[in-house]
LUMGU-575244 format. One record per residue (C-alpha): x, y, z; residue in one letter. Coordinates in steps of 0.02 Angstrom, whole numbers. Layout:
atom east=X north=Y up=Z aa=A $
...
END
This chain:
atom east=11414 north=-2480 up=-1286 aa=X $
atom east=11368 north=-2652 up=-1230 aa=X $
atom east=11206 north=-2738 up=-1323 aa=X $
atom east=11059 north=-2716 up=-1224 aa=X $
atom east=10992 north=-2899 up=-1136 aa=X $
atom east=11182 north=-2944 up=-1192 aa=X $
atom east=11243 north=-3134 up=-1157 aa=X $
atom east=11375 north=-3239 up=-1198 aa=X $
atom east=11395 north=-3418 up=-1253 aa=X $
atom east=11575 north=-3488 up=-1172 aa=X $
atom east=11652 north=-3634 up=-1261 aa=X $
atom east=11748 north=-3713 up=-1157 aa=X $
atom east=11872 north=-3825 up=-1247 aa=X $
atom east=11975 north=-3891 up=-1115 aa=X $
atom east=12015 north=-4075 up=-1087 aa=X $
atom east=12095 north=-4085 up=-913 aa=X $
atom east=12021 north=-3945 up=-776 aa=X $
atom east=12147 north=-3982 up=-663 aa=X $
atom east=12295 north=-3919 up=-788 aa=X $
atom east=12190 north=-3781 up=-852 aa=X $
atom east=12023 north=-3702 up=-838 aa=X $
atom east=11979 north=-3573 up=-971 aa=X $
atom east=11807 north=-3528 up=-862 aa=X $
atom east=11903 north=-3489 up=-731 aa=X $
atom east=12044 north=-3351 up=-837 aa=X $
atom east=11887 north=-3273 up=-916 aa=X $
atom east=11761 north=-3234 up=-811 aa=X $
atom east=11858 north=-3088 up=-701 aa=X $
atom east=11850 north=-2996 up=-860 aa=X $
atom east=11677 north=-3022 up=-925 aa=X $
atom east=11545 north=-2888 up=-880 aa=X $
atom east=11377 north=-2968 up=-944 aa=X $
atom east=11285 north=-3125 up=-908 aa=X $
atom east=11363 north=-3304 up=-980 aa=X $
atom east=11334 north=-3467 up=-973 aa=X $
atom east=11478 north=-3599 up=-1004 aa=X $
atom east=11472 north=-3749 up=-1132 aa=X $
atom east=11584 north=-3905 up=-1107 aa=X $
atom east=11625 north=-3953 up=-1281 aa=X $
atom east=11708 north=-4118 up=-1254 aa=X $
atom east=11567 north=-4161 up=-1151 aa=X $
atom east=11466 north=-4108 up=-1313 aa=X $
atom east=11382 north=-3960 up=-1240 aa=X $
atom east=11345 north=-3810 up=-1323 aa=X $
atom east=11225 north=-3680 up=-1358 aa=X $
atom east=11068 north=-3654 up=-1461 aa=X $
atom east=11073 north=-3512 up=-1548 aa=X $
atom east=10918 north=-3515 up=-1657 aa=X $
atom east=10841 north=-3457 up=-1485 aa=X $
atom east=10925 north=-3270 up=-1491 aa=X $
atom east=10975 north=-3290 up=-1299 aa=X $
atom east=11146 north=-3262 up=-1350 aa=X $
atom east=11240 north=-3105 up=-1417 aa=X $
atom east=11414 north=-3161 up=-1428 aa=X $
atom east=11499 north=-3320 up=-1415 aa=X $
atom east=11688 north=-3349 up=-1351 aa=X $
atom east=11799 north=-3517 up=-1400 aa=X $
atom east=11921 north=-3554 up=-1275 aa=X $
atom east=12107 north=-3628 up=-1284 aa=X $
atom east=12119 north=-3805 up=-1254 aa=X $
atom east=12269 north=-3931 up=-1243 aa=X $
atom east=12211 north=-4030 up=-1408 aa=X $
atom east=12292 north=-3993 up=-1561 aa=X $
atom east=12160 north=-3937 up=-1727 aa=X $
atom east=12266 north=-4053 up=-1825 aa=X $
atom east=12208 north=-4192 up=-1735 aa=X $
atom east=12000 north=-4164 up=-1710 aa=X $
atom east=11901 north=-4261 up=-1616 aa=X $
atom east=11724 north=-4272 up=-1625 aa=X $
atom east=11648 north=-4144 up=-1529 aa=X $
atom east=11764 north=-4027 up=-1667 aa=X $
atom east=11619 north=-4042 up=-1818 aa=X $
atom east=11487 north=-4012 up=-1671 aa=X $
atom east=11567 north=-3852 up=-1622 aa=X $
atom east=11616 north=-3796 up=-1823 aa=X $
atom east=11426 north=-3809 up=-1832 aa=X $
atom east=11388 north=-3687 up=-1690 aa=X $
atom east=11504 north=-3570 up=-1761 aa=X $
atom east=11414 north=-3583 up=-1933 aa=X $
atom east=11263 north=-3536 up=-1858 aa=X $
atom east=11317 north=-3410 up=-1742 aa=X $
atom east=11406 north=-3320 up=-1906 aa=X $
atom east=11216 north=-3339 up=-2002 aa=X $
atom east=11104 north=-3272 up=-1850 aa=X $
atom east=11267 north=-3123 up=-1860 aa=X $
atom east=11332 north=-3169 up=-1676 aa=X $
atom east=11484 north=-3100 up=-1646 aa=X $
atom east=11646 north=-3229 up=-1607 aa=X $
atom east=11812 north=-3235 up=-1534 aa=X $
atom east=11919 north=-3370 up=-1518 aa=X $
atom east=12053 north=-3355 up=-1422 aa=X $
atom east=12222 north=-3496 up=-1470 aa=X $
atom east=12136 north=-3648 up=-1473 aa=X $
atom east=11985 north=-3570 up=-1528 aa=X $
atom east=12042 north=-3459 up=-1642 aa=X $
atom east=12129 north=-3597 up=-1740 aa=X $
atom east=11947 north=-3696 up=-1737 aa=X $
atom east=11875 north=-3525 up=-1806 aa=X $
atom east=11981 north=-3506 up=-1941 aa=X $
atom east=11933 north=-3699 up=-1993 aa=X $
atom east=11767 north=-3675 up=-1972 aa=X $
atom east=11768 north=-3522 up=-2100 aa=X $
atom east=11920 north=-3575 up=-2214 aa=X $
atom east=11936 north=-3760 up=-2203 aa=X $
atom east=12096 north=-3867 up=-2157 aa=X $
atom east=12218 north=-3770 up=-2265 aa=X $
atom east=12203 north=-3608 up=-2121 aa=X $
atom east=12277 north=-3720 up=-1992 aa=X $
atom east=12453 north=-3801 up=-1968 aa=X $
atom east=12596 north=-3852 up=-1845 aa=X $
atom east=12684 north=-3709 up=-1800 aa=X $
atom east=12879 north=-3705 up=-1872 aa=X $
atom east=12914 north=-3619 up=-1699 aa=X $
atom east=12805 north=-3638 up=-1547 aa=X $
atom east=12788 north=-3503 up=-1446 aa=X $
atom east=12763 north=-3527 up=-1261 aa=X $
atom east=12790 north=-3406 up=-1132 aa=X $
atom east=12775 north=-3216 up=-1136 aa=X $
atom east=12779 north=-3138 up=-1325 aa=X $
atom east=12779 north=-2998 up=-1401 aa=X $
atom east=12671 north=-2947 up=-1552 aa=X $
atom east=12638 north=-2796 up=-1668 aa=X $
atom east=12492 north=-2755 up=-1702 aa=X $
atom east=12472 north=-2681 up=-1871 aa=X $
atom east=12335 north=-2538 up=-1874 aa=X $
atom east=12215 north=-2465 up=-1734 aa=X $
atom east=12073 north=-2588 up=-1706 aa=X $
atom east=11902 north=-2620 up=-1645 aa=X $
atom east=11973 north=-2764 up=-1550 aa=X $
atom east=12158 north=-2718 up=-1508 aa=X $
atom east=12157 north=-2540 up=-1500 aa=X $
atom east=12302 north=-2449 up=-1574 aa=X $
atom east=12437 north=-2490 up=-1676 aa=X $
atom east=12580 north=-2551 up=-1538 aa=X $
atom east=12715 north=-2679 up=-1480 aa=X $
atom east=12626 north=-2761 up=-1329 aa=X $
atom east=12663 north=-2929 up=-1231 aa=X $
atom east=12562 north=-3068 up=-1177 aa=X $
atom east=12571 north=-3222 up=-1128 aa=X $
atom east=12578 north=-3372 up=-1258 aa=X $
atom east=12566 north=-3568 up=-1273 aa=X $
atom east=12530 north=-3658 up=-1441 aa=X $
atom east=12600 north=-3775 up=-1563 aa=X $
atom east=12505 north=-3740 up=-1709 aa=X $
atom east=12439 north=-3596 up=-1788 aa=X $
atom east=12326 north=-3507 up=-1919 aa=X $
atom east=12381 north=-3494 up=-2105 aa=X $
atom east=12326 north=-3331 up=-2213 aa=X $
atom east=12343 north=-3443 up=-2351 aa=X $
atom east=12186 north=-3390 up=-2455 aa=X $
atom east=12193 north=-3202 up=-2380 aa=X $
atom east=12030 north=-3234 up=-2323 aa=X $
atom east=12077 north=-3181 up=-2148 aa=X $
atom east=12096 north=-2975 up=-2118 aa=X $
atom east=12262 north=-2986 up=-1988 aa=X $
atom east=12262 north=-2872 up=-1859 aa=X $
atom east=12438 north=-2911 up=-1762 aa=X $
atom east=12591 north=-3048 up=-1803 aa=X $
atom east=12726 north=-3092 up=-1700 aa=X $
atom east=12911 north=-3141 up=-1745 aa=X $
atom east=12866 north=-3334 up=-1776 aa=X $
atom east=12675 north=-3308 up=-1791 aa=X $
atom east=12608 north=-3210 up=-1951 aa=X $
atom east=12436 north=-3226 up=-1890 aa=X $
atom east=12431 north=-3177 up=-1693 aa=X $
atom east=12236 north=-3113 up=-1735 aa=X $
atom east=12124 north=-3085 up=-1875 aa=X $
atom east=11940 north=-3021 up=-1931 aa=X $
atom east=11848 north=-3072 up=-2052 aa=X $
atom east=11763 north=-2985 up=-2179 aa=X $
atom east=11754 north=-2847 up=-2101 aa=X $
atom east=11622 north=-2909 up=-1966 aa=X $
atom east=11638 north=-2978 up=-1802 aa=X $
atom east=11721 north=-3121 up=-1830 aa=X $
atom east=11898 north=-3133 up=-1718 aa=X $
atom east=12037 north=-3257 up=-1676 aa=X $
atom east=12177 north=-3222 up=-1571 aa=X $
atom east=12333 north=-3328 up=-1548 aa=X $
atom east=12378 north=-3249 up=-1377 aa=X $
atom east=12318 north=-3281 up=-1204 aa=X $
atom east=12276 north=-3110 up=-1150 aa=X $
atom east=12157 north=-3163 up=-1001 aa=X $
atom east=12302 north=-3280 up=-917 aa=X $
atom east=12374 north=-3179 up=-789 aa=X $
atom east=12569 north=-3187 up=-736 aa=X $
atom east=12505 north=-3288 up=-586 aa=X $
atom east=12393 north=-3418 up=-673 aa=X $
atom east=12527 north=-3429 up=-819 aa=X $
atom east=12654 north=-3467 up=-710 aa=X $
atom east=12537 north=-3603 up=-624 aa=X $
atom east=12476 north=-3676 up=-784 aa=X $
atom east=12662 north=-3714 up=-849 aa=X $
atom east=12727 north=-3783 up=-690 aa=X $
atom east=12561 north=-3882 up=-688 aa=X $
atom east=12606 north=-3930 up=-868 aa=X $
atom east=12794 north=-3981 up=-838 aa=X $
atom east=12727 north=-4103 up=-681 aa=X $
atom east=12654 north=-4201 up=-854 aa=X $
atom east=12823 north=-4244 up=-884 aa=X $
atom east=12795 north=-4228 up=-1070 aa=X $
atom east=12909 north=-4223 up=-1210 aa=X $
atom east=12866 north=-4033 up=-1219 aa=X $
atom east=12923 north=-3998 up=-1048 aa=X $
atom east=13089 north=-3917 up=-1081 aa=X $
atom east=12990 north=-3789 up=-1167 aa=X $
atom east=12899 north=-3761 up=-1020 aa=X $
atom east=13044 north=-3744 up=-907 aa=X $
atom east=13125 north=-3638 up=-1019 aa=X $
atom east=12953 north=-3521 up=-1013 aa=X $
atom east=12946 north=-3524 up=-819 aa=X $
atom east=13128 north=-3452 up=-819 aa=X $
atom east=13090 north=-3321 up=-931 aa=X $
atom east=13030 north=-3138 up=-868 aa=X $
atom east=12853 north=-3090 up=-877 aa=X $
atom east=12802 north=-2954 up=-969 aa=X $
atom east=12601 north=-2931 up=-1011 aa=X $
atom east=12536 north=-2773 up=-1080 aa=X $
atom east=12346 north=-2808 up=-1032 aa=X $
atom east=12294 north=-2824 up=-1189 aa=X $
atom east=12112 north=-2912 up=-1101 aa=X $
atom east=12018 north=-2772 up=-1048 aa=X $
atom east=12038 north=-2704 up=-1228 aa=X $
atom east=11990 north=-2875 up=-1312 aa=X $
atom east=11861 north=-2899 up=-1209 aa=X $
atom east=11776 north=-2719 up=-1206 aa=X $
atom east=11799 north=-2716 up=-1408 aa=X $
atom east=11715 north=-2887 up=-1429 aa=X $
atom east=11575 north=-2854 up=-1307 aa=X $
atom east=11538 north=-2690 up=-1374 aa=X $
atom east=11517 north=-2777 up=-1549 aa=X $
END
C-alpha cells in the first residue's frame, strides 16, 4: 500500500539529455507525485522538510570512479534521506553512488566485464523489491560495479559477470540495482545507437548490443510497486 501524501525526490544524474534522459524512462512507471532534481546542475532536494517519502538516483554516463563535484552534494542527500528513514533506490549509476555513500570507495570498482545489452540475472530469494526467486532479463549498460567487499550489502540478485546486480541494506529500505529495468526495448535500442553516433572507443560494444536479441522480463512494475509501497 502506497504511503499516504506519498512523493518522490528524482535524482537525475545524467550529463547529456540528448543521449539519455532518465526523467523521461521513469516517469511511465511512477504512480505518485515527483519532482525531478538535476544533480550536475547541483539541484536536489531538502529533505529536513518531510515533503518527500522516497527518493530515486538515476543512471548517468559518468563513471563513480571518477566523481565530480556535485557527487559529495548528492552522498549528502542520501545521508540524510537514510537519517529522516526515506526510502532509496538507485538504479546503475545510482546504485553504485549508494553503495559509496553507505560503504565508502572500497564498494565500487571497474567492472572486469561490462555488461551492455540485454542480461540475464538470478535473483536469489523472494523479495520486497524483486519478487520471487527467478532467472529474468533486462536490459544493461555499465562499466563499473558494486563490490560486497565488507558484506555490508544484503544481495538480492547477481548475474554471470556481476555479483552484485541489487542489494538492501540492513534490512531497511535501502536498494541499488545494477539493471535498467525502466528502459524499454525501444528506448534501449535508441539510447545505444544514440551512443555509437559518439564514436567512442566503447562503440563496438554498443554495436555488438544492438545486434543482440532483446529479451526483458519487466522486472519495473515490480521494482517500482515494491519500492513505492516501502
Amino acid at each position: 500500500m502506497m504511503k499516504k501524501d506519498a512523493k518522490l525526490a528524482l535524482i537525475d544524474n545524467s550529463i547529456d539529455s540528448s543521449i539519455y534522459t532518465p526523467e523521461e524512462h521513469w516517469k511511465p512507471y511512477l504512480t505518485i507525485e515527483w519532482d525531478c532534481f538535476k544533480a550536475t546542475h547541483n539541484q536536489f532536494p531538502d529533505l529536513s522538510k518531510g515533503q518527500y517519502s522516497h527518493v530515486l538516483l538515476t543512471g548517468s554516463e559518468a563513471s563513480i570512479l571518477e566523481r565530480e563535484e556535485w557527487v559529495d552534494a548528492e552522498v549528502e542527500v542520501v545521508h540524510n534521506a537514510i537519517e529522516e528513514g526515506i526510502p532509496i533506490l538507485g538504479s546503475c549509476y545510482g546504485h553504485q553512488l549508494l553503495a559509496f555513500a553507505l560503504s565508502g570507495p572500497s564498494s565500487v570498482r571497474r567492472s572486469t566485464h561490462p555488461e551492455v545489452g540485454w542480461i540475464s540475472i538470478q535473483t536469489k530469494e523472494c523479495s520486497e523489491l524483486l519478487g520471487e526467486s527467478r532467472q529474468a532479463y533486462s536490459f544493461s549498460i555499465h562499466f563499473d560495479e558494486v563490490v560486497n567487499d565488507n558484506e555490508n550489502f544484503h544481495i538480492l540478485a547477481y548475474s554471470e559477470h556481476c555479483q552484485v546486480q541489487a542489494f538492501q541494506w540492513k534490512s531497511k529500505p535501502f536498494w541499488g540495482i545494477q539493471i535498467h529495468p525502466e528502459i524499454d526495448v525501444p528506448h534501449a535500442r535508441a539510447l545505444l545507437k544514440n551512443l555509437i553516433s559518439l564514436k567512442l572507443k566503447t562503440t563496438p560494444i554498443y554495436e555488438e548490443a544492438l545486434k543482440s536479441t532483446p529479451r526483458d522480463s519487466g522486472l519495473i512494475k515490480h521494482i517500482v510497486q515494491g519500492f513505492l509501497s516501502s
